[in-house]
N, C-alpha and C positions, 0 to 999 in steps of 0.2 A: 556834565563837563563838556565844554565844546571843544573841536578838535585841534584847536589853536592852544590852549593850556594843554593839552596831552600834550602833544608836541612837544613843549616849550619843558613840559616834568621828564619827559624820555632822552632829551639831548645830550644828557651827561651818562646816559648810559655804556657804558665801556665794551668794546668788540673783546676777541678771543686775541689773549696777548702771543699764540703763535696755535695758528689755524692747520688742521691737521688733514691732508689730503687725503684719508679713506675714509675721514668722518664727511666728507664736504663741506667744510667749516667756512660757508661764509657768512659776516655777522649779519644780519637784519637791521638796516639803521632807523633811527625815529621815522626817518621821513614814511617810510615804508610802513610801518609795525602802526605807526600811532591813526594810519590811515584805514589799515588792514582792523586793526580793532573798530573804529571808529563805523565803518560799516557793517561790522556784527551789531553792534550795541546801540544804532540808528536803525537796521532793517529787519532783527526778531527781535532785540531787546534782551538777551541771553547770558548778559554777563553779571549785572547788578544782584548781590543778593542768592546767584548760586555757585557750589561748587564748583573748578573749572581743575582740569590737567593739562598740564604743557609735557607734550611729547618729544624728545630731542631738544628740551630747554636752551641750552647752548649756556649763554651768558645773562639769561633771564630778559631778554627784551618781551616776550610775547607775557611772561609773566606777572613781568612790574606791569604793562600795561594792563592787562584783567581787573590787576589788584587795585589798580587808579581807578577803574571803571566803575569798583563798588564788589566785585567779587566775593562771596563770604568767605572762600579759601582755595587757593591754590598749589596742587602738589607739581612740583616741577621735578620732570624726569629726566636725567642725561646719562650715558656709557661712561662721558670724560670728565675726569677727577678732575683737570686743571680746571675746562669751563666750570665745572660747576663751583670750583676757585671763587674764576674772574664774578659769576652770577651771585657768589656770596659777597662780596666786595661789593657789588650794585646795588644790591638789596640791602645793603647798611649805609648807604650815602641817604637814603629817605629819613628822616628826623623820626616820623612817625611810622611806627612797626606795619610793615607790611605782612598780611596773611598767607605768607609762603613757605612752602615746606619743598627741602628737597629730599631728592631720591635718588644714588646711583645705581643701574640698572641698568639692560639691557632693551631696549625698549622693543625690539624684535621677539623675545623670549620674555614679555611682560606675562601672558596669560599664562604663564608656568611659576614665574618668581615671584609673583604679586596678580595670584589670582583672584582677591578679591578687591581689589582696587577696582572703586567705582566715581564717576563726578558726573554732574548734571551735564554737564561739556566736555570736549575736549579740542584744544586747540593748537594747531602745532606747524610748522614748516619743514617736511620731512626730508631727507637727499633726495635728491632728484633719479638717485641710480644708475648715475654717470661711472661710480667709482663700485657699487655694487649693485651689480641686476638685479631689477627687485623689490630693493631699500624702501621705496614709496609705496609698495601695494602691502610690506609687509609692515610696514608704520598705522596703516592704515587699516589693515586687519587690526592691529593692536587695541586702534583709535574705537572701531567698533566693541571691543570684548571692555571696555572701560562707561563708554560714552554710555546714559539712558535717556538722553535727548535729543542730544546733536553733537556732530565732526562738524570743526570747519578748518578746512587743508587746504593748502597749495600744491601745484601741480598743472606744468609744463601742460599749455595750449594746444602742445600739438596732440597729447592723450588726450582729449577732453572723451572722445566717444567711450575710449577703452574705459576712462575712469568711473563713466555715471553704468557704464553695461556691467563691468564688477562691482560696483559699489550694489549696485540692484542685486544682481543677477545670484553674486557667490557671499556678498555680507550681508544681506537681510536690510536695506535702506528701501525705507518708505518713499521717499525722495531725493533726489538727488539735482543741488539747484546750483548753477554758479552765479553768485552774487555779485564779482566786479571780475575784471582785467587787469591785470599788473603789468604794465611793462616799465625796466628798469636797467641799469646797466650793469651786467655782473664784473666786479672792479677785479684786478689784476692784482689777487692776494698770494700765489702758487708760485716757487720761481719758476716752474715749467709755461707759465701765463708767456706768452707774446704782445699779448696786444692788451693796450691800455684798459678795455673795457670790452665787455659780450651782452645784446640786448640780446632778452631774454623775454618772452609773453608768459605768464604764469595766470591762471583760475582761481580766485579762491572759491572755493567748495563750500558748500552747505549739505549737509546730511542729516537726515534727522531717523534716526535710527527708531528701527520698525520692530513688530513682533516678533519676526524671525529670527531678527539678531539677538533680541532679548533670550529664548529661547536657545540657540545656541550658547550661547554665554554661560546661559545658568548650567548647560552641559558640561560644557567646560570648566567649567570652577568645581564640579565633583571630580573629572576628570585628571586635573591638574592638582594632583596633591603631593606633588613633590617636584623639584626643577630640574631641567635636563642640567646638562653640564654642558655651558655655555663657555663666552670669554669677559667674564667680567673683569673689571680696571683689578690692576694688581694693591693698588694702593689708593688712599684717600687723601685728601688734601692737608696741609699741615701747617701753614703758615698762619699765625696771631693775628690778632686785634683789639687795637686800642678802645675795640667799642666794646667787645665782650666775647662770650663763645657761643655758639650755637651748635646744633648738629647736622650733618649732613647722613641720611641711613642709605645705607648700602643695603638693597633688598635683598632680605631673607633676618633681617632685625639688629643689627650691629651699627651702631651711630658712632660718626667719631666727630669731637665738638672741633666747632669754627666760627666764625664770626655772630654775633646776635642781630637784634633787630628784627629775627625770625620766628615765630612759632614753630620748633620743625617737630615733624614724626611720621605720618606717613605721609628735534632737536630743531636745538636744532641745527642743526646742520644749516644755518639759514641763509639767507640771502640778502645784498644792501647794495648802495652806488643810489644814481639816482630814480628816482622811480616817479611814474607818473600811475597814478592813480585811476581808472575809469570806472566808477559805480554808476551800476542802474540805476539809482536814486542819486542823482545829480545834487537835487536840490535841498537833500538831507545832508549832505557834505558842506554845501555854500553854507545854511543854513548855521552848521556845527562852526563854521570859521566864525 
């Protein structure tokens, strides 16, 4: 698929109908996501044909995109009962059923709730950790105890050093590569916002998760046999549809149905405005338009 149909199939996809300031709810728009994909799936080739998770799903942009890219299955993970609402709603606008499943959870406290959730990927735009210290390195711990290939994350330019020296040093990553540059306008969705728009440089990450981590993981999954007592959503989504029901599971096994169009069973907190794009591989991007 070239990156001019992504685009042009992502456009109609719906932001967060009221964005919630301690999740960092801002949406990811096509411009951004279908780019942001479009250089995973031009520079390893990692999305066709395998398993993928989206961490902090939001409203599903990074997911319908996987799932357009040829993905065999997508579980998509979010805290918020609404997003994952508005992302059931997205994902019923495509004629033909997309391979996505969600999940509500805690994506911080995954490796205790859903300790055996595993995908070839995992792909996600975590908070930045403006609203909680942290948020990004513990997204991304998560990202490791799932991943048995590869992370690919965003995250703030000015961590780059911090991020590839913990991503080595404390999660067990074989590698750690940033594949493009993002910069983009973070848009004025908060009433506390002032100003129109905030540029913002963002990394996306490539990890390819190493023996160490494997290793840990498999610790942890004996480890993790029962969940702490976290703060999961009170409630699940409830609103119909003319298309059908499907389900949305709340980890620890309880689905309660919602819109179809989905195979369900087993954030993001993202970001959107304008974005310009800079990939190492220039010419794989021309090329895709």
């Amino acid at each position: 698929m070239k990156l001019k149909e992504l685009h042009a199939l992502m456009q109609d996809i719906a932001p967060f109908s009221c964005p919630k300031v301690d999740l960092e709810q801002y949406p990811t728009g096509p411009h951004l996501a279908s780019r942001l994909l479009f250089a995973v799936d031009s520079s390893h080739d990692e999305l066709a044909g395998r398993t993928v998770v989206d961490l902090g799903c939001g409203t599903a942009m990074l997911s319908i995109g996987a799932a357009l890219l040829g993905s065999r299955h997508v579980t998509a993970v979010d805290i918020d009962p609404d997003a994952l609402e508005v992302a059931a709603d997205n994902v019923a606008q495509f004629e033909d059923p997309l391979p996505i499943d969600f999940i509500l959870a805690d994506v911080r406290y995954l490796s205790h709730q859903l300790p055996r959730l595993r995908a070839d990927v995992v792909i996600m735009n975590p908070p930045f950790g403006t609203k909680q210290k942290g948020a990004d390195l513990a997204f991304l711990r998560s990202a490791f105890s799932v991943a048995t290939t590869a992370v690919y994350s965003l995250h703030k330019s000015s961590t780059r050093e911090f991020i590839a020296k913990t991503a080595k040093r404390d999660l067990g990553a074989r590698s750690a590569e940033v594949l493009a540059q993002l910069r983009y306008d973070l848009p004025a969705t908060m009433k506390f916002h002032r100003q129109k728009s905030v540029d913002i440089e963002v990394d996306l990450w490539r990890f390819e998760v190493g023996e160490a981590a494997a290793s840990r993981r498999s610790v942890e999954t004996e480890v993790c046999s029962s969940p702490p007592i976290a703060t999961p959503p009170a409630s699940l989504p409830t609103r119909g549809s003319a298309r059908g029901q499907h389900a949305i599971r709340r980890a620890g096994g309880h689905q309660h149905h919602h819109h179809d169009a989905v195979r369900c069973g087993a954030r993001q907190a993202g970001r959107s405005g304008r974005e310009e794009l800079e990939v190492e591989s220039d010419e794989a991007v021309k090329e895709g338009e």
